[in-house]
GUBA-815146 format. One record per residue: residue in three letters; z, x, y of N, C-alpha, C in turn. Coordinates in steps of 0.05 Angstrom, whole numbers, plus 5000, padded with zeros to 4 digits. Atoms other than C-alpha are relative to their C-alpha. Layout:
<atoms>
AlaZXYZXYZXY...
</atoms>
This chain:
<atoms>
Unk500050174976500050005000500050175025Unk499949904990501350555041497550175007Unk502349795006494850955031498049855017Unk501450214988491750285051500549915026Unk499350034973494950275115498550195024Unk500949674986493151005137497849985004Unk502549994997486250915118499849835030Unk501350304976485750225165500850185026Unk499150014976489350565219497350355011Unk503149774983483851225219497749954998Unk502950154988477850785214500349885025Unk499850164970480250395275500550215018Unk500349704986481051155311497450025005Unk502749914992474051305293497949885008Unk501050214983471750665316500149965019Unk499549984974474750725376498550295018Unk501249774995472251435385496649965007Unk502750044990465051225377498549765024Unk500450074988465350705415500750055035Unk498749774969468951195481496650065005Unk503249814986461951635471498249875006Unk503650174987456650995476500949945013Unk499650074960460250835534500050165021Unk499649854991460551445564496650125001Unk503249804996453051615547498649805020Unk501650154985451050935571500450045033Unk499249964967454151065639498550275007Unk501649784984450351685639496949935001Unk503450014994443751365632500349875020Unk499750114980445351025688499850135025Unk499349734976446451635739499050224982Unk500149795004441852125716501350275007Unk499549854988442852635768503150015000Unk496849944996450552625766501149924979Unk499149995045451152495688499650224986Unk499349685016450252965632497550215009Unk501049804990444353265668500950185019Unk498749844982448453455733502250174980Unk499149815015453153665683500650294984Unk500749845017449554115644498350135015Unk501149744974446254455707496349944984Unk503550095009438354135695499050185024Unk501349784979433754735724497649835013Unk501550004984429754585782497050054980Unk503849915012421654555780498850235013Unk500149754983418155245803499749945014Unk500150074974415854895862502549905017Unk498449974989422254735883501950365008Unk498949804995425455415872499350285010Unk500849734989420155895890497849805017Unk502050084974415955865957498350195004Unk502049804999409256145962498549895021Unk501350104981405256176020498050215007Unk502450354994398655976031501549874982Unk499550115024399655455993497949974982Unk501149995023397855375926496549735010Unk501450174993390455185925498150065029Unk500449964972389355365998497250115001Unk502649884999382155466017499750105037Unk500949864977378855926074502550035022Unk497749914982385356176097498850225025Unk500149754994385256666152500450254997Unk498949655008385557456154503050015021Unk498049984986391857306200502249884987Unk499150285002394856746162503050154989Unk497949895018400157296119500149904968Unk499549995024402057336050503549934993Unk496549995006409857136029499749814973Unk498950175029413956925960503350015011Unk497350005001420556695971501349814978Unk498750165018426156355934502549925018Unk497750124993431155875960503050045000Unk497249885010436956145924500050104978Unk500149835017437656595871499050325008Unk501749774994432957185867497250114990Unk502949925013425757435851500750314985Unk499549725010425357955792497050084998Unk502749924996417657995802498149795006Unk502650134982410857905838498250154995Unk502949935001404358095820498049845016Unk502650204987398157865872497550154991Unk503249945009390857995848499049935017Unk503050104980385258025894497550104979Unk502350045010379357845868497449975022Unk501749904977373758135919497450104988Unk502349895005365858315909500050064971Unk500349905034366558295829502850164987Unk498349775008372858745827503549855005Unk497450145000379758555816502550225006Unk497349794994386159005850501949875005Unk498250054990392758905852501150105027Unk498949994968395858825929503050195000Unk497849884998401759235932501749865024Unk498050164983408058935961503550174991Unk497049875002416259035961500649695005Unk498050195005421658525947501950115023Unk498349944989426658505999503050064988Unk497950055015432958775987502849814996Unk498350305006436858155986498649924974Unk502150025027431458005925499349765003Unk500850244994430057335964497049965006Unk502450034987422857485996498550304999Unk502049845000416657935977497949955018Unk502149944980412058216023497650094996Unk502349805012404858526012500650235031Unk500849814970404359266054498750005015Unk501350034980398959096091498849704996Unk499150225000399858376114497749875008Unk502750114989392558216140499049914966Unk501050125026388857876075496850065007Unk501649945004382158036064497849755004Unk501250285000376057616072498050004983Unk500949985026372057306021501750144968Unk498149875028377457375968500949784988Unk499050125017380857025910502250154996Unk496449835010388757135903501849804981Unk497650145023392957045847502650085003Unk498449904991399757005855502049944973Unk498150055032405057035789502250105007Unk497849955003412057015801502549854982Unk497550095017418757035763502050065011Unk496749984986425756875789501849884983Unk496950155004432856725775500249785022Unk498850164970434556065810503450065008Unk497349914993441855985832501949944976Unk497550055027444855825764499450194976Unk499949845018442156425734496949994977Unk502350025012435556155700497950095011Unk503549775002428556515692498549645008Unk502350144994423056085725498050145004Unk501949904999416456275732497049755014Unk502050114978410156045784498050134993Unk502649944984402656115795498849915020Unk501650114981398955965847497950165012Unk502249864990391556145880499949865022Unk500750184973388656085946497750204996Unk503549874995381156325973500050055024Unk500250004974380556606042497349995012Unk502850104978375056486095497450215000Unk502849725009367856756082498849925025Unk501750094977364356926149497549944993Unk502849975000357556786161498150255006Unk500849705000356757416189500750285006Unk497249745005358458146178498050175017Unk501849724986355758796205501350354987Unk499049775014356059516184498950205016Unk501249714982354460196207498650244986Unk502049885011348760676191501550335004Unk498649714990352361356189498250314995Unk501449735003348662056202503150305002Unk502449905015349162576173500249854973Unk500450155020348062366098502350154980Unk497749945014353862446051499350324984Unk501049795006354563046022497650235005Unk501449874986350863426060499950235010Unk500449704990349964166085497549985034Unk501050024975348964146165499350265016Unk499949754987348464646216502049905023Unk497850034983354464706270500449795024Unk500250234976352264216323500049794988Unk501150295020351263656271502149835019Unk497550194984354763046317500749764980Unk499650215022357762516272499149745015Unk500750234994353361866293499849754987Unk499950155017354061196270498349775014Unk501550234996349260586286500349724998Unk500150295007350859806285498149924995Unk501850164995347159276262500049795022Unk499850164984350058796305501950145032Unk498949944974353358866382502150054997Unk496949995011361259036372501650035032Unk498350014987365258736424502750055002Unk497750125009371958806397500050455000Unk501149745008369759626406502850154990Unk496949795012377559866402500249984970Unk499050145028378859506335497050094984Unk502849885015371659816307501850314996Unk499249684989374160526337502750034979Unk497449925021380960466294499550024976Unk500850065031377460276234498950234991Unk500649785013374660926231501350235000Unk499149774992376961656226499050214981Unk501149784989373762286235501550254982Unk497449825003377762836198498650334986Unk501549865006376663526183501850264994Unk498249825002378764156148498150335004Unk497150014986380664696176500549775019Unk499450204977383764216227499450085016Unk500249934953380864066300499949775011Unk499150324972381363516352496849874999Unk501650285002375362986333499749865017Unk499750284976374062476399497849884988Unk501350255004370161836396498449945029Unk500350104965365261676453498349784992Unk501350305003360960936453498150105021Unk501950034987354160956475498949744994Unk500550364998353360156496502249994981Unk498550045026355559806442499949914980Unk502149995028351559886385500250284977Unk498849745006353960626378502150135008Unk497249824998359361086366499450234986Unk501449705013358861866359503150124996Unk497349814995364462396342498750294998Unk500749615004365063186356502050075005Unk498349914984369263596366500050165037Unk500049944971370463996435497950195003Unk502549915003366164516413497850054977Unk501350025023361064696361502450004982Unk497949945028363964696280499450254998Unk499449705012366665286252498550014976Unk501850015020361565486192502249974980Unk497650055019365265256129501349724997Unk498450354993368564596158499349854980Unk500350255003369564046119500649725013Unk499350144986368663436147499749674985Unk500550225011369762696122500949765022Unk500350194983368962036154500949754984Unk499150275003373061436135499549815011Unk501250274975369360726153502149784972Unk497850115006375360326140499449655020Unk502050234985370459686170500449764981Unk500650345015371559106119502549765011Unk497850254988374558506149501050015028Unk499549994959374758826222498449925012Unk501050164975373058276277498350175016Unk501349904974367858586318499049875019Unk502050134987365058046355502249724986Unk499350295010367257176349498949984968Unk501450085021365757066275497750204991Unk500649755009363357706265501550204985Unk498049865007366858126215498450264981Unk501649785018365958846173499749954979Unk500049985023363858936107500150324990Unk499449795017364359706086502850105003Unk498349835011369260086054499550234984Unk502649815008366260686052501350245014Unk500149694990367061536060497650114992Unk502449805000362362016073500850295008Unk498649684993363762776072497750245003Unk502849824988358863356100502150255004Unk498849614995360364186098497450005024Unk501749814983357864596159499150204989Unk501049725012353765106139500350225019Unk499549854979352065706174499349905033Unk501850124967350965766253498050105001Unk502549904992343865766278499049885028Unk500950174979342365636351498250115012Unk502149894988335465746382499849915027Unk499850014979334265836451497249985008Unk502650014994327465566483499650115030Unk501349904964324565876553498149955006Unk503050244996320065386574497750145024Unk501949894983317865916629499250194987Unk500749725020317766496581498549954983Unk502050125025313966056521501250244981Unk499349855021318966466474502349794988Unk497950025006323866246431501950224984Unk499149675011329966726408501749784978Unk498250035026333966546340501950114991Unk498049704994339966796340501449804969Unk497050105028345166706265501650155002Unk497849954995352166726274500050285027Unk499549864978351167006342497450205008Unk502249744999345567596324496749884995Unk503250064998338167526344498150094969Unk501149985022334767356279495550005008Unk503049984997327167326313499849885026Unk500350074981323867206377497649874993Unk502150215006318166676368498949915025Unk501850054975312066576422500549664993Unk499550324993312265756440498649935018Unk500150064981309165316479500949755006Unk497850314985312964716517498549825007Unk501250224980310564156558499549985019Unk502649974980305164116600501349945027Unk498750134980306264106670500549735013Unk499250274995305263336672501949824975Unk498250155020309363186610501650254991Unk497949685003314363786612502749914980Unk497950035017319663906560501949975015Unk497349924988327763656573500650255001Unk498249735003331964196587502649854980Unk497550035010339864196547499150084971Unk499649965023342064206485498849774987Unk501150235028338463846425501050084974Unk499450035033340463716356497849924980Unk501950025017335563806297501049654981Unk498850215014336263066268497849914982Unk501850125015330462956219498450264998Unk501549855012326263486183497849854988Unk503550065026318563336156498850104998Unk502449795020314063756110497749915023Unk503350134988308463246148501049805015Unk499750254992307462726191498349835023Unk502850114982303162336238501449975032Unk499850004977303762346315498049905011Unk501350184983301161796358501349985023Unk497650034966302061846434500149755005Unk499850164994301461156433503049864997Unk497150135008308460986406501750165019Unk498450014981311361406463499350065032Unk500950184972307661156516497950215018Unk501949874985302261636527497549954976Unk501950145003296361136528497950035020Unk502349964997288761186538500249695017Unk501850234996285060646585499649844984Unk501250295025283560226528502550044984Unk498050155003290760216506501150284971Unk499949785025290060776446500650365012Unk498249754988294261436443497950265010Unk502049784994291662016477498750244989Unk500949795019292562476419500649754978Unk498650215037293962086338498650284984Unk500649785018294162756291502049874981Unk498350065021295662506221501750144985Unk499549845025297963096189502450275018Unk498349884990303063436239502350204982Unk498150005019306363956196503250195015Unk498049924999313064216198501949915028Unk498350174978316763736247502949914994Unk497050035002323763776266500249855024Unk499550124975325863206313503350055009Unk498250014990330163296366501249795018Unk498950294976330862616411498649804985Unk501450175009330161996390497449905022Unk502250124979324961866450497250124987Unk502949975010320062236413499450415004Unk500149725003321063036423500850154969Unk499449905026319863426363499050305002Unk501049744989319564226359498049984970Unk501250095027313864216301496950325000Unk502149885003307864596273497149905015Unk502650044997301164706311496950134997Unk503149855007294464866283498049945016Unk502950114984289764516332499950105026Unk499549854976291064936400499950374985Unk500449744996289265666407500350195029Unk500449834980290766206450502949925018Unk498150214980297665736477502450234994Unk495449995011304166046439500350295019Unk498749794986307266486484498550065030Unk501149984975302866466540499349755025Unk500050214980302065736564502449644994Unk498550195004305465116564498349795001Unk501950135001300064476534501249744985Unk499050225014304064026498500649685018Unk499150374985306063216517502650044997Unk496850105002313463416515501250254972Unk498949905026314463746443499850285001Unk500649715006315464446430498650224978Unk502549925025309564736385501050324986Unk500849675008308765356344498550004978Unk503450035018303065626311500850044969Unk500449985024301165456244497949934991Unk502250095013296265216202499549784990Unk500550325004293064586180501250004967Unk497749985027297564356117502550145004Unk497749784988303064836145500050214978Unk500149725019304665556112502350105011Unk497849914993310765836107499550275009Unk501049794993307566486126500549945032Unk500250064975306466166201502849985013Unk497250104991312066166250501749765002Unk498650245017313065426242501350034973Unk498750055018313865506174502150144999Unk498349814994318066096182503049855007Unk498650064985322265766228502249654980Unk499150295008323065116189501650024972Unk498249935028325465376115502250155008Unk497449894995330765746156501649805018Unk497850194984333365076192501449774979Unk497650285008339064546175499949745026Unk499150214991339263886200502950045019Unk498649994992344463936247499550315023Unk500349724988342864626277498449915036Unk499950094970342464716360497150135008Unk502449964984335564786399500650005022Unk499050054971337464856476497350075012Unk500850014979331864846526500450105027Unk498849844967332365316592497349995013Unk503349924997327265376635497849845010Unk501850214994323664736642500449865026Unk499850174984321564336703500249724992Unk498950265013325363696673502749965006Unk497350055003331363376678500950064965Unk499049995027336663516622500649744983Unk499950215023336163066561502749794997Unk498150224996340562466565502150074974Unk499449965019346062456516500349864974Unk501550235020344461836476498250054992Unk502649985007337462106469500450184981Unk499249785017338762326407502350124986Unk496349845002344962866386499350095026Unk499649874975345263046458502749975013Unk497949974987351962926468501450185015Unk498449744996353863746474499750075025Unk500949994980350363546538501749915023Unk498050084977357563256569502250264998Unk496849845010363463656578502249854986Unk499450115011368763506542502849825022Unk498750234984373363086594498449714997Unk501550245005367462666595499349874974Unk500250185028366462526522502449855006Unk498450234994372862306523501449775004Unk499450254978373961816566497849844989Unk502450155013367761516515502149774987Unk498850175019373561246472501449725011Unk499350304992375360486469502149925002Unk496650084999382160556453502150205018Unk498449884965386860776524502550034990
</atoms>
């Protein structure tokens, strides 16, 4: 009888017991948030606990707009961002603050025309691992521009070589062009920047290069504003050694030229200059284009016949080294006799005798298998004004206060 009591009285316990917990569960379906989920600490969604900005999704952001990952409370234990640019995929480098609340990328401008992925993982504030993705696409201009850089990479110059670069388009924005690039060189020397208009930009140093120099040119142009809705596209170096020095000296009254390397007179060469109605510049010129051959029409620099056609057109001009872009070139001439060293017959250019097809035998040729691109021609002598410094490499034609004062950034 007793056995039968005990039992009844711990079934009516465990009856009571189960009926405590369905009351106690049902009151929690009732109040999620402050039932057994508040309870038991229910983790947040990543979008609540981590903040990424752009936002997820975000199309044609700007290059100003920034990059950030934060978290509300807890802490970030990692960030990886991918740029996805022209086919190629790099990771952005960044730093977590040290509070471990907010990552940064090092350089906070964003790129244009890009795809970014962004993958982070945090602790929220109760100690749980969450994890995010999110993409955005930034703003593709319509249009870009770039720059044509002389001399040609890798290259072997001669000491005057000026570092010139060319736009396609106008570049208003000229400071923010001017930073994008730099000039650098070993041994080390002082590089300036001068702007002719603003379509070009040259560098030199103060005086000629030292033979040996290396010199490289960082165009650090992609994504820099030059203009409203104008932006760069290269990312690009170019590196050039000086060779030896070779600077020739013309005497437009003497019809000689002298050749001097690394200082010492390598040959004196008869010449003749430009005529007394189309007389050669005087200054310094820079050899900027070498040709075996080539055709010369006075019509393309404006010495035209009555009926509209050039006064000379010789197809086969050999051994032409230009020195201005206007059209002066010191070159081989086979079709004049009796001139080099005694008269001056040319439209401007400074001749020397050779032969038809050229021959390295002839003082042209002579003259031409011992030149570099870059190497100095100076002009004395002539009834002309001196050669502009735009026209061409003629820069060596300012002093250097006045380069200078070329650069965009004060």
């Amino acid at each position: 009888m007793m056995d039968a009591q005990t039992r009844a009285r711990r079934a009516g316990a465990a009856l009571a017991a189960v009926l405590t917990w369905a009351g106690l569960l049902a009151g929690a379906a009732g109040c999620t948030s402050h039932g057994v989920d508040g309870m038991l600490g229910k983790a947040r969604s990543p979008e609540d606990t981590i903040s990424v900005s752009p936002d997820d999704g975000s199309k044609a952001v700007r290059p100003g707009a920034g990059l950030s990952v934060r978290v509300r409370s807890g802490r970030l234990e990692s960030v990886e961002v991918v740029r996805s640019q022209d086919a190629q995929d790099s990771r952005v480098p960044g730093r977590i603050d040290p509070d471990g609340m907010t990552w940064r990328p090092d350089d906070p401008r964003l790129s244009l025309a890009a795809k970014y992925s962004v993958d982070t993982v945090a602790l929220d504030g109760h100690g749980r691992r969450v994890a995010r993705h999110t993409t955005f696409t930034t703003f593709v201009p319509d249009e870009r521009f770039i720059a044509y850089v002389m001399p040609e990479n890798r290259s072997t110059v001669g000491t005057g070589m000026i570092v010139s670069l060319e736009f396609n388009r106008g570049i208003a924005n000229r400071a923010a062009v001017e930073r994008a690039i730099r000039v650098t060189s070993s041994p080390r020397t002082e590089i300036a920047p001068h702007w002719f208009g603003d379509g070009r930009l040259d560098f030199r140093p103060e005086t000629y290069w030292k033979p040996g120099t290396k010199v490289t040119v960082a165009l650090r142009l992609r994504d820099v504003k030059a203009a409203p809705g104008v932006y760069g596209l290269q990312h690009r170096t170019v590196s050039f050694t000086v060779g030896r020095s070779q600077i020739s000296v013309v005497d437009a009254a003497a019809h000689t030229m002298e050749v001097r390397r690394a200082g010492e007179l390598l040959a004196t060469v008869p010449i003749t200059a430009g005529a007394p109605k189309s007389t050669t510049y005087n200054g310094k010129m820079v050899v900027s284009e070498m040709l075996e051959v080539t055709r010369m029409n006075g019509a393309t620099v404006g010495f035209k016949k009555a009926d509209g056609k050039g006064e000379y057109d010789i197809p086969d001009v050999p051994h032409a080294m230009r020195l201005t872009t206007s059209g002066t070139f010191l070159h081989g001439n086979y079709w004049a006799e009796g001139v080099f060293g005694t008269a001056n017959v040319s439209h401007g250019c400074v001749g020397l005798r050779d032969v038809k097809g050229g021959s390295s035998a002839s003082p042209a040729g002579w003259f031409f298998d011992r030149s570099l691109i870059g190497d100095v021609v100076e002009v004395v002598n002539s009834k002309d004004k001196k050669v502009a410094p735009d026209n061409g490499l003629g820069g060596w034609n300012m002093n250097w206060k006045e380069w200078k004062a070329g650069s965009a950034v004060k």
